[in-house]
C-alpha positions as CSV (number, residue, x, y, z in Angstrom):
1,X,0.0,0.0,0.0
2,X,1.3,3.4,-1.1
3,X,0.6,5.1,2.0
4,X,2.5,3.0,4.3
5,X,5.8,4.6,2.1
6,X,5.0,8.3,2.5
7,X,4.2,11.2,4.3
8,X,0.9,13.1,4.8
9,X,0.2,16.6,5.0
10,X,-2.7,17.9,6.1
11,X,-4.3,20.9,5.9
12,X,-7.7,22.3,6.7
13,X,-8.8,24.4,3.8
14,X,-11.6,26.8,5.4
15,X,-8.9,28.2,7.6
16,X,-6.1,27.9,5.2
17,X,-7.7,29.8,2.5
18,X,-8.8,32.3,4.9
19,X,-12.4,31.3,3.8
20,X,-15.4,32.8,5.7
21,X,-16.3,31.6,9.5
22,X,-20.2,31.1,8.0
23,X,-21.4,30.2,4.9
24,X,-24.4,31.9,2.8
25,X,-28.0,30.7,3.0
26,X,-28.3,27.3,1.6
27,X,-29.4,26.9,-2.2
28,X,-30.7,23.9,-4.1
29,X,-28.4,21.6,-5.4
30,X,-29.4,22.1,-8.6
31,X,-27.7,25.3,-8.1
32,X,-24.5,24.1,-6.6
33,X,-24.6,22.0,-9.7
34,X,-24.9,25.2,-12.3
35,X,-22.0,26.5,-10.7
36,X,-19.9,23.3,-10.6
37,X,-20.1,23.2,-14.7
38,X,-18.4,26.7,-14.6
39,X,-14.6,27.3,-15.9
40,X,-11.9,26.9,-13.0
41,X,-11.2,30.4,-11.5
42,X,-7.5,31.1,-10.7
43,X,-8.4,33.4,-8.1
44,X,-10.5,30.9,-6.3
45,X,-9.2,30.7,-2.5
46,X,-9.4,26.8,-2.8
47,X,-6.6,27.1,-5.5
48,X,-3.7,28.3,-2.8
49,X,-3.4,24.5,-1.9
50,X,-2.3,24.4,-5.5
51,X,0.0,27.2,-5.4
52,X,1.9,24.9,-2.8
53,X,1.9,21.9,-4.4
54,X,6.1,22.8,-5.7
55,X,6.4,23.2,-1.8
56,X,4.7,20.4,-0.8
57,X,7.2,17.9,-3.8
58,X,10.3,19.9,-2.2
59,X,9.3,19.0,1.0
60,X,8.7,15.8,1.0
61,X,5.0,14.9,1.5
62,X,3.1,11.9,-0.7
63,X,0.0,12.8,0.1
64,X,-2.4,15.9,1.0
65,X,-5.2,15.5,3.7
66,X,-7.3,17.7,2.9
67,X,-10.2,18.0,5.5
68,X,-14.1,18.7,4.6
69,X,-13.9,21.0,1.1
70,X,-17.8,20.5,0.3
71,X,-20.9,22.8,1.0
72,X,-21.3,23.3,4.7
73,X,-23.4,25.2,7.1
74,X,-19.8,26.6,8.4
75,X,-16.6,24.2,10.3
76,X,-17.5,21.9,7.3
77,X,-18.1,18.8,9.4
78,X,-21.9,20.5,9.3
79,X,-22.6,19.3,5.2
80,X,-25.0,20.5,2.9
81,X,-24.0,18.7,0.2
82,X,-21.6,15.5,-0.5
83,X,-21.4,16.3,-4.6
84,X,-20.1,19.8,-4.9
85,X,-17.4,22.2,-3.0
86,X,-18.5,24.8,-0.5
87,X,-18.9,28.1,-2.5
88,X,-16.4,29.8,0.2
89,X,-13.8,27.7,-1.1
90,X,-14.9,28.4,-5.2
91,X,-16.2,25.3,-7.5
92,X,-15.8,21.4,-8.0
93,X,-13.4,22.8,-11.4
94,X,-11.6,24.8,-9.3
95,X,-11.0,21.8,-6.5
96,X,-10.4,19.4,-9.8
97,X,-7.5,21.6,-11.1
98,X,-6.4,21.5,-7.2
99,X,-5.9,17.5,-7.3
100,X,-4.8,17.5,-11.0
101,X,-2.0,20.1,-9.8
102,X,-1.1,17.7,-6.7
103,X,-1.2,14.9,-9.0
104,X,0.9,16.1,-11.6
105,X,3.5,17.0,-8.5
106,X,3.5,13.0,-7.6
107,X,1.1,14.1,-4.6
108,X,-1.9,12.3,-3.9
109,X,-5.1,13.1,-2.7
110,X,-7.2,11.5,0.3
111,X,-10.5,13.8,1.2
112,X,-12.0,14.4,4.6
113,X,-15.5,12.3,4.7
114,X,-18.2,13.0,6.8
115,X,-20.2,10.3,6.3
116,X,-21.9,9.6,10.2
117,X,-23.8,13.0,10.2
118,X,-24.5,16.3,7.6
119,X,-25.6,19.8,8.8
120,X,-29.1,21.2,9.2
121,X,-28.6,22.2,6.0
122,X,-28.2,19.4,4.3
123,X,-30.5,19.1,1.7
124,X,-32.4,16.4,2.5
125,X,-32.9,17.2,5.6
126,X,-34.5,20.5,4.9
127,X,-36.8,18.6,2.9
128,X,-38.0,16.8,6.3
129,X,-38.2,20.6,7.5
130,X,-40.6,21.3,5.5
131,X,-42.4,18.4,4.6
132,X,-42.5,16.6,8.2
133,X,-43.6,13.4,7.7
134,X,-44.7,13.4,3.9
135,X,-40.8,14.2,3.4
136,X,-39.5,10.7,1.1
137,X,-36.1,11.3,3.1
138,X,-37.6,11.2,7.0
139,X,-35.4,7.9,7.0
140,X,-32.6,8.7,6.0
141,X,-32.3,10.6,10.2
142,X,-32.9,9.0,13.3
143,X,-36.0,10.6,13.5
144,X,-39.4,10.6,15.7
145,X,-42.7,13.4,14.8
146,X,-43.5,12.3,19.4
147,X,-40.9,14.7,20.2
148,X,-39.4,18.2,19.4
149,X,-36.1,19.3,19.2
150,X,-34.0,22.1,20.6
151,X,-34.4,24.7,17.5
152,X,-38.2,24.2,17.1
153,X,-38.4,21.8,13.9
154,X,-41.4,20.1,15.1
155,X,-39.7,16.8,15.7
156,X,-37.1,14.8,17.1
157,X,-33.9,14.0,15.5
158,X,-30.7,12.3,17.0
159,X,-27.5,14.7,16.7
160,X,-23.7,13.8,17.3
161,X,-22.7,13.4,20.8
162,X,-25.6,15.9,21.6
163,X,-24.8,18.2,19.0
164,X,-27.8,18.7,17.1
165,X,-26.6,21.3,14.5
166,X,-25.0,17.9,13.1
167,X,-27.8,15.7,12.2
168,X,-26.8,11.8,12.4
169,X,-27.6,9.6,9.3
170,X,-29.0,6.0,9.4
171,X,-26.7,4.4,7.6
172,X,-28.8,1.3,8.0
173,X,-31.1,3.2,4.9
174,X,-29.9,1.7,1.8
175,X,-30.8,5.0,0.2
176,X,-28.3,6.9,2.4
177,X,-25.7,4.2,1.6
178,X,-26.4,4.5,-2.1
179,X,-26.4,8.5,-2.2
180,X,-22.8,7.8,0.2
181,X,-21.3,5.6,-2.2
182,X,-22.0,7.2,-5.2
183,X,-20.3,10.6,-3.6
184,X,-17.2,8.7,-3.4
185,X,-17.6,7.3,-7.2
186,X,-17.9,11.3,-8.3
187,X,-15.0,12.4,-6.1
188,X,-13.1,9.9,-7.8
189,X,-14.2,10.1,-11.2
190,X,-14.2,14.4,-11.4
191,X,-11.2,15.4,-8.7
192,X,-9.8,11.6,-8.7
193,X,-9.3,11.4,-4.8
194,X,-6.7,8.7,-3.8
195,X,-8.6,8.1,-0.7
196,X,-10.7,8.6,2.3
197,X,-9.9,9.7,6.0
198,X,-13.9,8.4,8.0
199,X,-14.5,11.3,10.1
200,X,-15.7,9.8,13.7
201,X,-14.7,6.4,12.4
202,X,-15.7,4.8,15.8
203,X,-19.0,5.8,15.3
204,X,-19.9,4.7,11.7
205,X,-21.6,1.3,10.7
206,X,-19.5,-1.9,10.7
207,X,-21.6,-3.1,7.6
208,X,-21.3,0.3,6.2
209,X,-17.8,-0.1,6.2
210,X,-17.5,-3.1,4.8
211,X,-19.2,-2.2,2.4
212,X,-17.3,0.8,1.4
213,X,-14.2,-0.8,1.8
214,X,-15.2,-3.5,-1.3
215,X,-16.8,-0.5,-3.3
216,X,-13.4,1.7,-3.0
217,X,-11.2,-0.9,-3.8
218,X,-13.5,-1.7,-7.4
219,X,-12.5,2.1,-8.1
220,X,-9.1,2.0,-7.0
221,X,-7.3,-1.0,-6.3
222,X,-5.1,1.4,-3.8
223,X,-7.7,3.2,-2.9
224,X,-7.0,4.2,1.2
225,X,-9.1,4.2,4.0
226,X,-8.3,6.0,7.0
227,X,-10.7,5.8,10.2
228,X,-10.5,8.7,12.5
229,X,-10.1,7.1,16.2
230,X,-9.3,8.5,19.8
231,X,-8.8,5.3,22.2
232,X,-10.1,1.8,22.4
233,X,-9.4,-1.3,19.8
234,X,-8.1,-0.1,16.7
235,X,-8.4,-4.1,15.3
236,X,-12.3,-3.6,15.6
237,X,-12.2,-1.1,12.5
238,X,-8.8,-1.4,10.7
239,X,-8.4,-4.8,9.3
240,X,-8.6,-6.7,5.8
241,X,-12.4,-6.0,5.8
242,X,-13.0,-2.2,6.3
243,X,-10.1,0.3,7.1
244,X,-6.5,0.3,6.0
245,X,-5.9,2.7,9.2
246,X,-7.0,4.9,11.5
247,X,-5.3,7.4,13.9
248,X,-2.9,7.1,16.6
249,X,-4.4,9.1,19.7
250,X,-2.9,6.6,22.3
251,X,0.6,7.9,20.9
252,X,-0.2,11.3,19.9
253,X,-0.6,11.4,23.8
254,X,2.0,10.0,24.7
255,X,4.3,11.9,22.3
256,X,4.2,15.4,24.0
257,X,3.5,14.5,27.1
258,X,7.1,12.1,27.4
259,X,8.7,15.3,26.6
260,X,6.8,17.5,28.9
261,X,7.0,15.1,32.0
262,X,10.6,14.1,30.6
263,X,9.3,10.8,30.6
264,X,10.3,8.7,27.9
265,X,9.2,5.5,29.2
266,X,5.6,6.6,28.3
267,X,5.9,6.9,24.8
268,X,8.1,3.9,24.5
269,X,5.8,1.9,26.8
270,X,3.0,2.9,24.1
271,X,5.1,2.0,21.1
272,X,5.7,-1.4,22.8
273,X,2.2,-2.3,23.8
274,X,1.4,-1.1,20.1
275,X,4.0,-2.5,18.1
276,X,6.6,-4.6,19.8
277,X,7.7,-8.3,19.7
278,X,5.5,-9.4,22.4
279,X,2.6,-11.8,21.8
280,X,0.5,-9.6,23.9
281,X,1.6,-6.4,21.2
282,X,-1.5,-5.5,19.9
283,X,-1.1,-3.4,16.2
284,X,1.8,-5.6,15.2
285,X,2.4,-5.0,11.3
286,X,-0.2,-2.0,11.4
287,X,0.2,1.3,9.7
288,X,-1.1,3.7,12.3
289,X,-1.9,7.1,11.5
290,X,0.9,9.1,13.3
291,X,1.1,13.2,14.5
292,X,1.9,15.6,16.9
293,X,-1.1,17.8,15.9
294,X,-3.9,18.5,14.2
295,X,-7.1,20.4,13.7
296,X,-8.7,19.5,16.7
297,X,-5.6,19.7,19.0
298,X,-3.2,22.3,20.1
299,X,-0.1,23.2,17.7
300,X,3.0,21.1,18.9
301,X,4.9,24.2,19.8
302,X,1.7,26.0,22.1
303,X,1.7,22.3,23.7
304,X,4.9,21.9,24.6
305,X,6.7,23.1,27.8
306,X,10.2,23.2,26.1
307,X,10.2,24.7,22.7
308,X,13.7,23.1,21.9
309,X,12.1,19.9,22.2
310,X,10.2,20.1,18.5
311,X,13.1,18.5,16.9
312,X,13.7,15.4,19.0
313,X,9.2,15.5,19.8
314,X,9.5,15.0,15.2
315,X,12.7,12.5,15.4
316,X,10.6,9.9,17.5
317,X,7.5,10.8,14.9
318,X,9.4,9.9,11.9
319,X,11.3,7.2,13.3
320,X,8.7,5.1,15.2
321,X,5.9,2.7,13.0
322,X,3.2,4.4,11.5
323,X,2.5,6.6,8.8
324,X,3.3,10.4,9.6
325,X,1.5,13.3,8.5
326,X,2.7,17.1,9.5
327,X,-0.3,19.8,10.3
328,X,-0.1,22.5,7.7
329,X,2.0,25.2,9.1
330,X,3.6,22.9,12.0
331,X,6.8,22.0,10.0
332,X,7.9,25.9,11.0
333,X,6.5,25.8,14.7
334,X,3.5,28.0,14.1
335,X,1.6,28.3,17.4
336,X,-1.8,27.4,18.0
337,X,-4.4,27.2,21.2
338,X,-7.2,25.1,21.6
339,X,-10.5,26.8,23.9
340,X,-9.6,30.1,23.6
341,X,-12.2,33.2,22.3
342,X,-11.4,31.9,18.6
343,X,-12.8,28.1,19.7
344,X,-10.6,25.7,17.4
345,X,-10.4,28.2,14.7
346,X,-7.4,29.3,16.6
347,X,-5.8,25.9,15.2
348,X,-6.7,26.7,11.5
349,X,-5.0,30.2,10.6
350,X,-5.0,31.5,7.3
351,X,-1.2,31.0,5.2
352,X,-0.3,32.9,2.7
353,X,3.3,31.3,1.9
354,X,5.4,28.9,3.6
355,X,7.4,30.3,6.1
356,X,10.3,27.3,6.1
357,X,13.2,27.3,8.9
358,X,15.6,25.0,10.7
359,X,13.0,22.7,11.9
360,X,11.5,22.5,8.5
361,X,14.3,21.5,6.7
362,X,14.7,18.6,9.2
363,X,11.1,17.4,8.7
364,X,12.3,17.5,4.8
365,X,15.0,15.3,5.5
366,X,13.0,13.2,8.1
367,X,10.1,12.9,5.0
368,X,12.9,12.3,2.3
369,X,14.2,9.3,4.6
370,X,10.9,7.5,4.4
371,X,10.0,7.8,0.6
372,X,13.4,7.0,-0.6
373,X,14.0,3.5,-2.5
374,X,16.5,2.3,0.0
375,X,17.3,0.1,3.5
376,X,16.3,2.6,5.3
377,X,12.9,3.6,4.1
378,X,12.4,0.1,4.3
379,X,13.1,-0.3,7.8
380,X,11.2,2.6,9.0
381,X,8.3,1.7,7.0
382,X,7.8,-1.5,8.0
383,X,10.3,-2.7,10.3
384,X,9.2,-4.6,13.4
385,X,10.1,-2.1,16.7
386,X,12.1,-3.0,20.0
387,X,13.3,-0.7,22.6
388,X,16.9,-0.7,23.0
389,X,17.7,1.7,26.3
390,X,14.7,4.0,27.6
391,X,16.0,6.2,30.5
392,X,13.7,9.2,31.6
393,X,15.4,11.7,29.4
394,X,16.8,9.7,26.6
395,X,15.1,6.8,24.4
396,X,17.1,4.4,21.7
397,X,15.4,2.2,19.8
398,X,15.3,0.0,16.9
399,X,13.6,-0.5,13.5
400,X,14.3,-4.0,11.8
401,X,13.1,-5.7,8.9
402,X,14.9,-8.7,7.3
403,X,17.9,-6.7,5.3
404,X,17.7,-3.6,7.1
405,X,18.2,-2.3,11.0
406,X,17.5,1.2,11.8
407,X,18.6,2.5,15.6
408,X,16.8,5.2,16.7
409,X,18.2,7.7,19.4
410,X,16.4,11.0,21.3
411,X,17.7,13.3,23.8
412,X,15.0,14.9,25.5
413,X,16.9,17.5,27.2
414,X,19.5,20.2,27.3
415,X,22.6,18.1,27.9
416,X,24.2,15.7,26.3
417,X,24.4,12.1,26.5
418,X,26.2,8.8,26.2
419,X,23.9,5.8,25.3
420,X,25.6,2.5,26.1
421,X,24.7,-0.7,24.9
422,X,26.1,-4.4,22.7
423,X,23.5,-2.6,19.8
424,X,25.9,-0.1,19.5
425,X,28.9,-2.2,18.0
426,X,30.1,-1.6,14.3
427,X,29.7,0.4,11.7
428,X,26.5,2.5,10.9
429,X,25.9,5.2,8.5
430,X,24.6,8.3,9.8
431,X,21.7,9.4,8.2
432,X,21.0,12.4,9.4
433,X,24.2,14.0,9.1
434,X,25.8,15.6,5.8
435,X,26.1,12.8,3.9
436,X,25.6,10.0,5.9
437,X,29.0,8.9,6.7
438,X,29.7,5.6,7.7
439,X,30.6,5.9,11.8
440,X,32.1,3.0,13.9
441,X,30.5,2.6,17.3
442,X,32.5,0.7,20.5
443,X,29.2,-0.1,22.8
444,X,28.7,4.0,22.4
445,X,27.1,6.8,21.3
446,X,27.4,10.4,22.1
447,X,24.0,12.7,21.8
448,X,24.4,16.7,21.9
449,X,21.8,18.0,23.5
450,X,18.2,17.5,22.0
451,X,19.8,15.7,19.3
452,X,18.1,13.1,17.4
453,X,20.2,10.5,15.2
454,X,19.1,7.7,12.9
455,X,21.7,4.9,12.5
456,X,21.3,2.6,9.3
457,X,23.4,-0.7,10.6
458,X,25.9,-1.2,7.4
């Protein structure tokens, strides 16, 4: 699978376009249709994710995460419509020259689907609005004309987690399944999306997604499927039958927070438990979904505690299993709260050009490790994971597949360090330094402080 081999990039394109907090009254889709035949517009806002795309090659990334483009009542997890793109953002020709653009770049394109619940303005839903029970879609919601709900409609609807401005759809209907499936045949066929990352993934159908699993792969026999996830069993959902992958919370955690505590045994207890030799290892051979942020999280450098600690925090990201995406913006150390006056827009600023720096250009050589057609890539894209020496401060440990052996070290902290151990015995080549020379190594190695270093066993 091509995304075990790369890296993501995601961005969130209401805020990264600098698109409008809340979009215009709905319109019929018949209208949104009239205005998706129309002639791409270079001046659309959607088409600065384009105007990247040389950025994006140079830098590294496989593949572009682009969260909810279509017509939404406003965050665009609130859908009015599954076919065409949100009229903030400009048309679908517009979005199409977008993905040709990334294409063309050798970037691929995996789209944000909301598929467990849609907006009150979803068209369909409106129809219930107004037509109550008469309405041929009153099915296609969890729905009952005893009740009432909060706004007034006249009847009771189920919403997400209690959120009733997002309207959950029975995806037991085989009309909603039919009008979700044959969205994902028109992204395909007009913007030619690579793949899928299941918004609320937890929550959706199991027969749903078994079902879209076998209808993606007769469009695309690579076509992904990414399940958004916070805790629990990943197996349940990412296995031969419904998701390639999902997201790595229980890491994500575990990530920042070994850094802030100075704790590495917590992220290298997680890997373990995750990925390790053990019988008991639980995602052992799975390509997890990895970060340090995202759009619903804080920016890596608000969250952390020590600011000097991005470049070792993006070391262990690159270097431990999983696939790793960077949050637009992150790869420079752009700041970011979460629950402040701006809500979670405070996460997805508006960028007008990449702003590259020291930390960038490591991610870029971090990114360029895991695509290349070598040992190394190899090892870190699927090589089995062991810890070598965790101390509080410091963590060493090691990739291995059958012809390659990647040794991973972190220093957490401002001082250096001497790691000590019979895995640190002949020669190695250096990956991360200029050129990767070949080094020879007694039962040592020498860390400056914060330093990160991947060792390809020669």
């Amino acid at each position: 699978m091509w995304a075990y081999e790369t890296t993501f990039y995601q961005i969130y394109p209401l805020g990264f376009c600098g698109a409008p907090r809340e979009n215009a009254a709905p319109v019929a889709e018949d209208e949104l249709a009239q205005a998706a035949n129309a002639a791409p517009n270079p001046d659309a806002p959607i088409m600065k994710i384009a105007q990247w795309a040389d950025y994006l090659q140079k830098l590294g990334i496989g593949a572009v995460l682009i969260n909810p483009p279509l017509e939404s009542d406003s965050h665009g997890y609130d859908t009015r419509s599954l076919r065409h793109i949100d009229r903030r953002l400009g048309g679908d020709a517009d979005f199409a020259a977008v993905c040709e653009t990334l294409h063309v770049h050798g970037i691929r394109v995996v789209l944000d689907a909301v598929f467990n619940h849609v907006g009150r303005g979803f068209w369909a839903f409106r129809d219930v609005q107004e037509r109550k029970w008469d309405s041929p879609y009153k099915d296609w919601f969890h729905i009952s004309f005893d009740g009432d709900s909060c706004y007034g409609d006249g009847f009771w609807y189920e919403g997400w987690e209690g959120h009733f401005e997002l309207v959950k759809l029975n995806l037991q209907n085989p009309a909603v399944v039919d009008y979700l499936l044959e969205s994902v045949r028109r992204w395909a066929d007009v913007f030619g999306v690579d793949g899928l990352r299941l918004d609320v993934a937890y929550m959706l159908d199991r027969d749903f997604m078994r079902r879209l699993h076998t209808f993606t792969r007769e469009l695309k026999p690579d076509f992904v499927l990414i399940g958004e996830t916070l805790h629990g069993d990943y197996n349940q959902i990412v296995n031969d039958e419904m998701l390639d992958s999902c997201t790595n919370y229980e890491c994500y955690k575990g990530l920042y927070s070994s850094f802030n505590s100075v704790n590495m045994f917590e992220i290298a207890h997680s890997l373990h438990r995750q990925f390790g030799g053990d019988p008991w290892c639980i995602y052992r051979g799975k390509h997890l979904l990895s970060f340090v942020d995202n759009h619903d999280v804080p920016r890596l450098a608000s969250i952390l505690t020590d600011k000097s600690c991005l470049r070792p925090a993006y070391g262990t990201l690159f270097g431990m299993p999983g696939i790793p995406c960077v949050y637009y913006g992150s790869e420079w150390g752009i700041p970011g709260e979460k629950g402040g006056p701006d809500g979670d827009w405070a996460l997805r600023p508006a960028l007008d050009e990449p702003a590259p720096n020291e930390l960038t250009a490591f991610i870029k050589q971090l990114a360029h490790l895991r695509s290349a057609d070598g040992a190394a890539a190899r090892a870190l894209n699927y090589g089995a994971y062991r810890n070598v020496v965790i101390q509080n401060k410091q963590l060493l440990f090691e990739r291995a597949c059958d012809d390659a052996t990647v040794l991973v070290a972190v220093n957490a902290v401002n001082e250096p360090y001497t790691f000590g151990g019979g895995e640190l015995n002949g020669s190695f080549a250096d990956l991360l330094a200029d050129g990767a020379p070949t080094v020879e190594l007694t039962g040592a190695l020498e860390l400056a402080p914060y330093e990160v270093r991947y060792l390809l066993r020669a």
